[in-house]
C-alpha positions as CSV (number, residue, x, y, z in Angstrom):
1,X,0.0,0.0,0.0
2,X,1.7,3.3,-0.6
3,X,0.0,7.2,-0.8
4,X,-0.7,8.7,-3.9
5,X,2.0,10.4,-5.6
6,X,0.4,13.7,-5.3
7,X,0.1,14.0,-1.6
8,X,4.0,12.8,-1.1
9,X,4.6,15.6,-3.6
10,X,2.7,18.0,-1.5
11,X,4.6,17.3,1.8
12,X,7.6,16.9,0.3
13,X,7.7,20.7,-1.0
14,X,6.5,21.9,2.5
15,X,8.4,21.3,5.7
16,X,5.4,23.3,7.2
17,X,3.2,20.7,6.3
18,X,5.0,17.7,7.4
19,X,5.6,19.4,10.7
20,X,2.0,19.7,11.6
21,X,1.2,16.5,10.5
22,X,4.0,15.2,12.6
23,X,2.0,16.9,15.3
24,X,-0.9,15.6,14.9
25,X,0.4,11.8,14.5
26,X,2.1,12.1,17.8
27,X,-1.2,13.5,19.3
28,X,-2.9,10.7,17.9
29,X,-0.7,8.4,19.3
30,X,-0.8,10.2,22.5
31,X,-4.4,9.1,22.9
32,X,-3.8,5.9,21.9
33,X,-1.4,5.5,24.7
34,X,-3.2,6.7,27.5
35,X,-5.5,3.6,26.8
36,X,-3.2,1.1,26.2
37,X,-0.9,1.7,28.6
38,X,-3.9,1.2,30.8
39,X,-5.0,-1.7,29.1
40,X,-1.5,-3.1,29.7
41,X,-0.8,-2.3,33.7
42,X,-4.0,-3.2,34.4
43,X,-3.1,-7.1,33.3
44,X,0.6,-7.6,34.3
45,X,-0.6,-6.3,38.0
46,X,-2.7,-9.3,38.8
47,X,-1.7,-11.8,36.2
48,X,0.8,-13.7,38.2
49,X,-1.8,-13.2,41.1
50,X,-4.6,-15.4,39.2
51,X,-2.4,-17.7,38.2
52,X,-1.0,-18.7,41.3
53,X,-4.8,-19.2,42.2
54,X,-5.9,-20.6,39.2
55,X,-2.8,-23.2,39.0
56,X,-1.2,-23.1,42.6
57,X,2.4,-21.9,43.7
58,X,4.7,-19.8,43.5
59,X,6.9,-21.7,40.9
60,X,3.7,-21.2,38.4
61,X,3.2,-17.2,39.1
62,X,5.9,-16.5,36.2
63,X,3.8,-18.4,33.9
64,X,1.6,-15.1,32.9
65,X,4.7,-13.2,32.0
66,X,6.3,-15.7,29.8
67,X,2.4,-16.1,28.1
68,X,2.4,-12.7,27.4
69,X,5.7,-12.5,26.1
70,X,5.4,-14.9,24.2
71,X,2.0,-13.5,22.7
72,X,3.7,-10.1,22.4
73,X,6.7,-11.8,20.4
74,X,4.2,-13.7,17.6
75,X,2.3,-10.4,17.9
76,X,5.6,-8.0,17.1
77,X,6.6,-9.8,13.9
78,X,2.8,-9.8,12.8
79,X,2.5,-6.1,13.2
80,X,6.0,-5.1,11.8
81,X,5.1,-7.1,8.5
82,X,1.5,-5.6,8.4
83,X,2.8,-2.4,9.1
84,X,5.5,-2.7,6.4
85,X,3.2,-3.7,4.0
86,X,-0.3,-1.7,5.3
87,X,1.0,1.1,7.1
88,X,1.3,1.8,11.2
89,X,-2.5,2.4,11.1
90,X,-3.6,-0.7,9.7
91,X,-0.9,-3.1,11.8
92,X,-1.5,-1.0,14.9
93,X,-5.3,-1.1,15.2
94,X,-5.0,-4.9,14.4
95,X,-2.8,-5.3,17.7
96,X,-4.8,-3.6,19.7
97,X,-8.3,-5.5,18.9
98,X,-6.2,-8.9,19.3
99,X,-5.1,-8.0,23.1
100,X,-8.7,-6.5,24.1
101,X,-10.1,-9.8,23.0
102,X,-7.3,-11.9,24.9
103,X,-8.2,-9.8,27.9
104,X,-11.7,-10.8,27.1
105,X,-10.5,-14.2,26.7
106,X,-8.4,-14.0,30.2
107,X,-12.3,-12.7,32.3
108,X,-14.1,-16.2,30.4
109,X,-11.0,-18.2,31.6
110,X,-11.2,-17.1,35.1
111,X,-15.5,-17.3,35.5
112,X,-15.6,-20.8,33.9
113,X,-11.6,-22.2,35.5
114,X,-10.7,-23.0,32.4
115,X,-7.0,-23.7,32.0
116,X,-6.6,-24.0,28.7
117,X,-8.9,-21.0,27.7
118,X,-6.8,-18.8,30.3
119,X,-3.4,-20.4,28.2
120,X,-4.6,-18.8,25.2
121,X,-5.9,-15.9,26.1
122,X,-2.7,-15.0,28.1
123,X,-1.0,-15.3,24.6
124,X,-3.8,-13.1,22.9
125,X,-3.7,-10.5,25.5
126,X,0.3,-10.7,24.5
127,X,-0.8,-8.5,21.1
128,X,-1.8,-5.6,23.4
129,X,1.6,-5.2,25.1
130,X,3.7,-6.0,21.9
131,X,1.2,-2.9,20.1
132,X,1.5,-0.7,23.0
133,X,5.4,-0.5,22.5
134,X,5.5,-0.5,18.6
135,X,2.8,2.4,18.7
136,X,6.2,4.4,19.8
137,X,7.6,3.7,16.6
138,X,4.7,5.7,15.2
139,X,5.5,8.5,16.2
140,X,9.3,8.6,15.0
141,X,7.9,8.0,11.2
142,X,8.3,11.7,10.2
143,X,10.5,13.0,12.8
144,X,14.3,14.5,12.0
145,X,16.9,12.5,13.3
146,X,17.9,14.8,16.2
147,X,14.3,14.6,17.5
148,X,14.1,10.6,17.7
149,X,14.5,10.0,20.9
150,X,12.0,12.9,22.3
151,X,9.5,11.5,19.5
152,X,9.5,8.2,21.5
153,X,9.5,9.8,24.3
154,X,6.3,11.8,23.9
155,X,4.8,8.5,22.8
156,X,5.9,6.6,25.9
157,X,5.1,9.3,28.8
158,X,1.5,9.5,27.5
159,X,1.1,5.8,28.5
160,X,1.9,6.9,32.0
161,X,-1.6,8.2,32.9
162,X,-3.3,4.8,31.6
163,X,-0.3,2.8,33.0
164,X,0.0,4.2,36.7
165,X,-3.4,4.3,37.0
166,X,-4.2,0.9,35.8
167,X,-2.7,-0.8,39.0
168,X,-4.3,1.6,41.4
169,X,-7.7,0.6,40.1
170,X,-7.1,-3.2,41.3
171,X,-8.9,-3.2,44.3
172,X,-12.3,-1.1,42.8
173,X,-12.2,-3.4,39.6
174,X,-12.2,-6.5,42.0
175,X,-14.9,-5.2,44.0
176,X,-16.7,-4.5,40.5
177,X,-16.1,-7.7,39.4
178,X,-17.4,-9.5,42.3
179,X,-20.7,-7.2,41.8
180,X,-21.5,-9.1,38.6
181,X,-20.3,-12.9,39.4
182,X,-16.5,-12.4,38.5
183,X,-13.6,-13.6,40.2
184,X,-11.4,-10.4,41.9
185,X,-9.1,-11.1,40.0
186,X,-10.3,-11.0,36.7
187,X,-11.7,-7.5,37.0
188,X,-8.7,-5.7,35.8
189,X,-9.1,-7.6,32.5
190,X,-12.3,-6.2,31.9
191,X,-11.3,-3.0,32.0
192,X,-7.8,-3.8,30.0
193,X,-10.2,-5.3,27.0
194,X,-12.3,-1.7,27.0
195,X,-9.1,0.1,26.9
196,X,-7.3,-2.2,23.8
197,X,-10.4,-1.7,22.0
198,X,-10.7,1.9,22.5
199,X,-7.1,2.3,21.4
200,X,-7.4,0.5,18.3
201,X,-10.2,3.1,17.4
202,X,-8.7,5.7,17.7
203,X,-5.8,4.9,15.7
204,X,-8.3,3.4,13.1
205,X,-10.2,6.2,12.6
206,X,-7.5,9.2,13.1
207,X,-4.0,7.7,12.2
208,X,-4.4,9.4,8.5
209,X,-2.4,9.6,6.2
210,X,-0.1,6.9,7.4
211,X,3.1,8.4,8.6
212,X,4.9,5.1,7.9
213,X,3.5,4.9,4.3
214,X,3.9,8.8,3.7
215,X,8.0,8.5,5.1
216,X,8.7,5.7,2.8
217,X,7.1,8.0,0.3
218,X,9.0,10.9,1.0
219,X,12.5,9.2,0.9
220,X,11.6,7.3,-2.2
221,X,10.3,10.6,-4.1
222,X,13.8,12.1,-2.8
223,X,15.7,10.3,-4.3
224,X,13.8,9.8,-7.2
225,X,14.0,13.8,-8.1
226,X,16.4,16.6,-7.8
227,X,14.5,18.0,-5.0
228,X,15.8,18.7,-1.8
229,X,16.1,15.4,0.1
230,X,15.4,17.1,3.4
231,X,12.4,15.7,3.0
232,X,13.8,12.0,3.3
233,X,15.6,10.1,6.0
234,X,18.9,8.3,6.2
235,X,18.6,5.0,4.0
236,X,22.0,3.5,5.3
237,X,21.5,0.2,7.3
238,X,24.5,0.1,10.3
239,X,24.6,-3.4,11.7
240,X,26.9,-2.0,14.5
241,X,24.2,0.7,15.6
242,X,21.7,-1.9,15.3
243,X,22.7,-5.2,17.1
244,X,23.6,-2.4,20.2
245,X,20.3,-1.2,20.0
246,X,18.8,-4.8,20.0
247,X,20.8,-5.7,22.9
248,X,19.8,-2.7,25.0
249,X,16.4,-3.4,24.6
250,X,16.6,-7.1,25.1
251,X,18.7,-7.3,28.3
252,X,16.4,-4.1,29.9
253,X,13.3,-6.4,29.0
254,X,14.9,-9.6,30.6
255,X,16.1,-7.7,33.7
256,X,13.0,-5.6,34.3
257,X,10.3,-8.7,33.6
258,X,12.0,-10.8,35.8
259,X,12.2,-8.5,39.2
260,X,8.6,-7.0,38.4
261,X,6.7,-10.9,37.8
262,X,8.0,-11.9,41.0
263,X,7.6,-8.8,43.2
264,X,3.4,-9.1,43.9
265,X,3.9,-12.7,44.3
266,X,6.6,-11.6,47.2
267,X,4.7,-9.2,48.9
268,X,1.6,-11.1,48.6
269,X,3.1,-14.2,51.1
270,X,4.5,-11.8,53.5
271,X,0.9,-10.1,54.3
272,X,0.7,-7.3,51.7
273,X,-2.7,-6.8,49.8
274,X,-4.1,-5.6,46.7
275,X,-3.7,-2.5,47.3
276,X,-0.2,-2.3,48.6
277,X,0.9,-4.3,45.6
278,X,-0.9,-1.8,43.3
279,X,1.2,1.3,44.7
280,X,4.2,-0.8,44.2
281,X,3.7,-1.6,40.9
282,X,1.8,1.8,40.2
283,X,5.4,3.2,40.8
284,X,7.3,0.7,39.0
285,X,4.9,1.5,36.0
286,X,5.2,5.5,36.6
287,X,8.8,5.4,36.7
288,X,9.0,2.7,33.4
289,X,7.2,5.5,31.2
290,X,7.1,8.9,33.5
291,X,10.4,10.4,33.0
292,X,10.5,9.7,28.9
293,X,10.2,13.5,28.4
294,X,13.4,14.1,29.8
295,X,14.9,10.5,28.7
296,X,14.2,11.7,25.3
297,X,15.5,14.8,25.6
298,X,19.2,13.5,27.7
299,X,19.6,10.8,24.6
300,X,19.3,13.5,21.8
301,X,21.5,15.7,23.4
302,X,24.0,13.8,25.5
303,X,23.4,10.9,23.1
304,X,22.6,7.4,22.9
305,X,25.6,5.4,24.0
306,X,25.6,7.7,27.5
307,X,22.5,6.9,28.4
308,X,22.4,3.1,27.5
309,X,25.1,2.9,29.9
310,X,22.9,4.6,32.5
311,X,20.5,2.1,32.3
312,X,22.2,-1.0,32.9
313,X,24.2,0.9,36.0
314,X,20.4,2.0,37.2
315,X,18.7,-2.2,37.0
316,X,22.0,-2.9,39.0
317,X,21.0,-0.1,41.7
318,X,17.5,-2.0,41.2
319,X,18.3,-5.5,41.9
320,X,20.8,-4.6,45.0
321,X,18.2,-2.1,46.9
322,X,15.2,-5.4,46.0
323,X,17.5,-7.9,47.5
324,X,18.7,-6.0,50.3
325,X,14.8,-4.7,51.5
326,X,13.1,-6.8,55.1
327,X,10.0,-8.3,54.0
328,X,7.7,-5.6,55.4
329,X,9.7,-2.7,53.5
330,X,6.9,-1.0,51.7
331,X,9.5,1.9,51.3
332,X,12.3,-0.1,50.1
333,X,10.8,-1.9,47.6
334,X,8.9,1.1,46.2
335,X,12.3,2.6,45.4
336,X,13.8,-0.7,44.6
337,X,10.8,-1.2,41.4
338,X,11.0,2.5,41.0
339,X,14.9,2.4,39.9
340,X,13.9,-0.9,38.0
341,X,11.3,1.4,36.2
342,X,13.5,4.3,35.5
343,X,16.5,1.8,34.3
344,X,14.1,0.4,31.7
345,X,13.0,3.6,30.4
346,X,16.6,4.6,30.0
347,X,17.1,1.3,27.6
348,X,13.9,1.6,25.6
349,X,14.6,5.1,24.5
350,X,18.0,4.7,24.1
351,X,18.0,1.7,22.4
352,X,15.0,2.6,20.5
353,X,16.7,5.5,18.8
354,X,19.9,3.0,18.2
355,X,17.7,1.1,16.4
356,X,16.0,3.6,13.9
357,X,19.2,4.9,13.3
358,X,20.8,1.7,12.2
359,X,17.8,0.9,9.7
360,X,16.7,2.1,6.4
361,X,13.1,3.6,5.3
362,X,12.5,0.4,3.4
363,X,13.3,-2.3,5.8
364,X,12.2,-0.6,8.7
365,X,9.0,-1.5,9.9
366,X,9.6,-5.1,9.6
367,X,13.2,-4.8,11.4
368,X,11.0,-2.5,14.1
369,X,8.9,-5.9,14.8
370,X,11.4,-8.3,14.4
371,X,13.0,-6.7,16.9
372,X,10.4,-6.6,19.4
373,X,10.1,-10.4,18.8
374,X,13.8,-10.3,20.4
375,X,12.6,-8.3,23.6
376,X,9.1,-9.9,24.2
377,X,11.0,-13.5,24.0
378,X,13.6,-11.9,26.2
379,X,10.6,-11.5,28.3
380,X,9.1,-14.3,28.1
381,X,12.5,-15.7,29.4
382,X,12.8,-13.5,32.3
383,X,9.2,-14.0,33.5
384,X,9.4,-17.9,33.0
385,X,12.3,-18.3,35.2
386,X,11.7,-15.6,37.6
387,X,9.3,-17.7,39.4
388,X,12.0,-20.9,39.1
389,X,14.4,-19.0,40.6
390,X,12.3,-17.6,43.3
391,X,10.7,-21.1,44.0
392,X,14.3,-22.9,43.8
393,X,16.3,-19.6,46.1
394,X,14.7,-16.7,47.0
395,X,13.6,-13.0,46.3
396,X,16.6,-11.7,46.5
397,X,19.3,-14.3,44.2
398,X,16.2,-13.3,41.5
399,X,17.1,-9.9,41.9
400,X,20.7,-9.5,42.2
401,X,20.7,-11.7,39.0
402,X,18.6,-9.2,37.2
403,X,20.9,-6.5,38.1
404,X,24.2,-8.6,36.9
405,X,22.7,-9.6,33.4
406,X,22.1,-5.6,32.4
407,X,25.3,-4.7,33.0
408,X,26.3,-6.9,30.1
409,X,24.7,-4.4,27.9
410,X,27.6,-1.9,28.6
411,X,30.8,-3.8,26.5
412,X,28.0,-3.8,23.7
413,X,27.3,-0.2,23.1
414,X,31.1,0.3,23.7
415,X,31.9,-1.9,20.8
416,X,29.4,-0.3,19.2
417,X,31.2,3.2,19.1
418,X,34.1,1.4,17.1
419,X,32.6,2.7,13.6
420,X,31.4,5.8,14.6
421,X,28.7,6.9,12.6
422,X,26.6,9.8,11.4
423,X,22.7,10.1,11.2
């Protein structure tokens, strides 16, 4: 699918036009956010909650994680290819309607105790997350290369107000849950599948034109004619900038999965309740997207490479403060998952903007989701054997191992700088 030759031609003569419509895709995708990131916390606070009750133990909490990862991974290389071939719009609002019926799917699983119904819907839900995070790529589509990173930034603090307040909603979606014959625990999925669906309406019906399809059009009609290739974006593909940017992303997501799966189940068998485990994670979540303004704006200026290192030192801060906090520090542990939070959002950005640097107009939607399929599987790894680990050791050996592995990711943006490179 491309947009008509015409249109390109119009946007290409104007950097007045393509600003505002720049604008108004990131305010789109602003909206879209808000919902989905609420559609998203809502889930991943009380997902390793119902399983434990649904399955029993502690060794089967991790199981909803590694679902969903594993959903979001199948999910990211569908949505990168439709987007590639369909546009952001089109691949988008597909995600979206796929997690708001696996939320769906998660409420039938939980009234009826049906395993393998909750299975599957665990992995549909999955679309949601994986959609959430590619909606960022969205709004990079038509942005110059020294405003990357605060493009992804705006699209990842708008999820804060869906994403913080998701969690904090537990304990009044259980109780409206229980109003109508559903189990506690299930109530946040109701309210994640109204979200998903709202979001993939609102990209559906206002994500026009396609800034994916009109940026491949620009840099093809570029370089096509003598006109000013302003209009276009870098068509070089760096493997160097790349596979850093991959392994940002990848070892954050490992790291950050791991700690934050086992944490409710943690505070849950030394007394906490709902509620205390919704301000836990309602901080973790705040801190993951909250700060993305000024992320964005520390990796564009101070640049990529700086602040990838920031994050691995900040999910080692993470892991030490978790391991080291009594069982009854509320305190602790809120700082602990806030610095876990804060470390991740310093590895999505950064490595985000790695990664649409090292790709080309042509190739990149598809190398956008084929990515992700790397981090939700990294996921899916970290939530699988978080509970393992917890069930075989303890809390803390969980955490302190999540701290160790991000550090790796500092030797790989170092070897990265060894071709420097310019956007």
């Amino acid at each position: 699918m491309t947009i008509a030759t015409d249109t390109v031609a119009a946007y290409a003569a104007s950097p007045e036009l393509r600003h505002a419509l720049y604008r108004r895709t990131l305010t789109v995708v602003v909206v879209s956010q808000v919902l989905g990131g609420a559609g998203l916390a809502a889930g991943l606070t009380v997902g390793a909650l119902l399983a434990q009750q649904m399955l029993g133990g502690a060794g089967m909490a991790g199981l909803p994680s590694a679902l969903f990862a594993v959903g979001a991974a199948a999910a990211a290389f569908l949505v990168g290819r439709l987007s590639q071939r369909r546009g952001r719009r089109v691949g988008l609002t597909a995600g979206f309607i796929a997690g708001g019926i696996g939320a769906t799917g998660v409420v039938a699983a939980a009234v009826t105790n049906n395993i393998f119904v909750l299975f599957l819907a665990l992995l549909t839900y999955g679309s949601g997350i994986a959609t959430n995070l590619q909606a960022r790529y969205a709004g990079t589509d038509l942005a110059t290369p020294e405003r990357r990173a605060r493009a992804v930034s705006v699209a990842l603090v708008s999820t804060t107000l869906g994403a913080v307040a998701g969690p904090n909603l537990v304990a009044p979606l259980g109780a409206v849950a229980r109003s109508i014959g559903v189990p506690e625990l299930a109530g946040p999925f109701l309210f994640a599948a109204v979200a998903y669906f709202g979001a993939g309406a609102v990209l559906l019906i206002w994500l026009r034109p396609d800034p994916f399809l009109l940026a491949a059009g620009l840099a093809a009609y570029a370089s096509d004619s003598t006109v000013a290739s302003a209009a276009a974006t870098p068509s070089t593909v760096r493997p160097r900038i790349l596979a850093a940017g991959v392994t940002v992303m990848v070892l954050t997501q490992v790291a950050m999965v791991a700690i934050m799966t086992m944490t409710p189940v943690q505070m849950q068998s030394h007394g906490h309740g709902l509620t205390e485990v919704g301000l836990v994670i309602g901080i973790h979540i705040g801190f993951m997207y909250l700060p993305s303004l000024i992320t964005g704006y520390l990796v564009d200026r101070i640049g990529r490479i700086p602040m990838a290192i920031a994050s691995g030192v900040t999910l080692l801060l993470a892991g030490i403060v978790a391991a080291s906090a009594p069982t009854d520090a509320m305190a602790q542990l809120m700082v602990a998952l806030g610095l876990l939070g804060l470390g991740w959002n310093f590895g999505l950005i950064s490595g985000t903007a790695l990664l649409i640097d090292g790709t080309a107009p042509a190739t990149r939607a598809r190398t956008q989701g084929t990515v992700d399929v790397l981090v939700a599987l990294g996921g899916a790894t970290g939530g699988a054997l978080s509970g393992i680990v917890v069930a075989s050791s303890n809390y803390a050996v969980l955490t302190l191992a999540g701290g160790l592995l991000s550090i790796l990711l500092i030797p790989a943006v170092i070897w990265s700088r060894r071709r420097p490179a310019v956007v």
